[in-house]
C-alpha positions in Angstrom: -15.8 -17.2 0.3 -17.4 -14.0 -0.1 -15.7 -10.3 0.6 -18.2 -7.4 0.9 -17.5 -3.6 2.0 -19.8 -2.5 5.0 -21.1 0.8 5.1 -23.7 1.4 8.2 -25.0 4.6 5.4 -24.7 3.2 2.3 -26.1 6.0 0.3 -22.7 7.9 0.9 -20.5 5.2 -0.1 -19.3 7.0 -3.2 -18.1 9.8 -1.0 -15.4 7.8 0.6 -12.1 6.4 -1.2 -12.2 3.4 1.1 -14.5 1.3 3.4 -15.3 1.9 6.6 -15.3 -2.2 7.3 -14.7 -5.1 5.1 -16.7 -8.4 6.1 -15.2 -11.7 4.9 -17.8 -15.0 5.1 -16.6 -18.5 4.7 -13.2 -20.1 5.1 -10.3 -18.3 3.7 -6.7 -17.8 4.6 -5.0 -14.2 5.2 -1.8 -12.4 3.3 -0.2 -9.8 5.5 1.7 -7.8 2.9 4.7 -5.9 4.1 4.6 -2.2 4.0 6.4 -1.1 0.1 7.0 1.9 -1.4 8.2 3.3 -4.6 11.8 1.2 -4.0 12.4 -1.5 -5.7 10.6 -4.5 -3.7 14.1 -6.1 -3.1 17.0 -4.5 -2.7 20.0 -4.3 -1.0 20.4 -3.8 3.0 22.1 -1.7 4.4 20.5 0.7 1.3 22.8 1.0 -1.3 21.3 4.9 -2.5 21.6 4.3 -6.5 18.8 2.0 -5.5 16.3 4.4 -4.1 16.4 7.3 -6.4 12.9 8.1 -6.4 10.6 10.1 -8.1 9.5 13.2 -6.3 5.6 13.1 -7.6 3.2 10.7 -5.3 1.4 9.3 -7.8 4.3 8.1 -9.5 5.5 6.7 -6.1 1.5 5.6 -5.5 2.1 3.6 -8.6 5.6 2.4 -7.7 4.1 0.6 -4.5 1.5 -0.7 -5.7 3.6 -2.6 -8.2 5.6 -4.0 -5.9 2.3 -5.3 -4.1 1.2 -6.4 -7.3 4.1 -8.8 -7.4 3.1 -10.1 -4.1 -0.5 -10.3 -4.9 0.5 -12.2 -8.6 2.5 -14.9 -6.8 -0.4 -15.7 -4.6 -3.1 -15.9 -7.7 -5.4 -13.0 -6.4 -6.2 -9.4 -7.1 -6.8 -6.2 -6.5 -10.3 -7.6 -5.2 -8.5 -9.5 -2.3 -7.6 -7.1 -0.4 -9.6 -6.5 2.6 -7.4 -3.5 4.5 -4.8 -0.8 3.3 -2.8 0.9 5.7 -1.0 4.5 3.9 1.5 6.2 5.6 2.2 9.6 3.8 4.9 12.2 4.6 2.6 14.6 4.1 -1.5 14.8 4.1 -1.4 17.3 1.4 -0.5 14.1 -0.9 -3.5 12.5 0.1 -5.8 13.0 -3.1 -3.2 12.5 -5.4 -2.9 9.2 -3.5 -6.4 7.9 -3.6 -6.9 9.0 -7.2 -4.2 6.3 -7.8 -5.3 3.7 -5.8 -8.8 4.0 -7.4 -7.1 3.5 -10.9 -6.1 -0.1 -9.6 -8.9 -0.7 -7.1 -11.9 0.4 -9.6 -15.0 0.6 -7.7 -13.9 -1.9 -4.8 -12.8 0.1 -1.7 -11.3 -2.2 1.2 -11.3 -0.6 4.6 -8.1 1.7 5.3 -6.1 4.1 7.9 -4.3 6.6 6.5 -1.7 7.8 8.9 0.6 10.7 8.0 4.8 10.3 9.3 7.9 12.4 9.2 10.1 9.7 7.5 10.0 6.8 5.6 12.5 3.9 5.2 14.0 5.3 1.6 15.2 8.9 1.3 12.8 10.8 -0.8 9.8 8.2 -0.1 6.9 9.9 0.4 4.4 7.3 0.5 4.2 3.5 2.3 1.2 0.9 2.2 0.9 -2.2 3.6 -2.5 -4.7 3.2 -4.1 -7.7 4.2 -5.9 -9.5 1.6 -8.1 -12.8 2.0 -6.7 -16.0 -0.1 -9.6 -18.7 -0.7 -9.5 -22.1 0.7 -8.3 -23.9 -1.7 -4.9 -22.0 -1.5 
């Protein structure tokens, strides 16, 4: 299996905190991992409040999320380098760099292809950020 980033204009790849297409080659299976945010990945329904006391600062809440997809992502064997596409739902676009400057702490120089779509609420009061990904498992899994 093979994942690789396309860029039609390479040369400005550096400019962009994701891909604008991920191509996968050779047989692998797919994870679709539900959308988390800065909640604890399992908790109580219906919310119990003293659950979701969140942080107000989105890269603390970036950083939240992505451990709970780390979680996901450890029980499966893979990493960070499996995932393929990132879907980001913000409450507010002004959060956006804070965002990607986190995700590029855990996604280094690999950038899978995203959306980024802003929203007026999320399911936690106070959560300010939501991201959900596909990521590619080999073969043999």
């Amino acid at each position: 299996m093979q994942i690789d980033a396309v860029h039609p204009r390479p040369e400005a790849a550096d400019e962009m905190p994701y891909a604008p297409a991920v191509e996968v080659r050779g047989c692998a299976g797919l994870l679709f991992i539900a959308g988390a945010t800065a909640s604890p990945l399992y908790h109580r329904h219906p919310h119990v409040p003293e659950e979701h006391e969140l942080p107000h600062d989105i890269k603390e809440q970036t950083r939240m999320a992505l451990a709970n997809i780390k979680l996901v992502l450890d029980a499966r064997g893979i990493s960070w380098d499996n995932v393929v596409k990132i879907t980001k739902y913000v409450t507010d676009m002004r959060d956006m760099d804070g965002m990607y400057q986190v995700l590029g702490e855990h996604f280094g120089t690999w950038r899978p292809a995203g959306t980024l779509v802003a929203v007026n609420n999320l399911s936690a009061p106070g959560a300010r950020i939501e991201l959900d990904m596909i990521a590619v498992l080999p073969s043999a899994m």
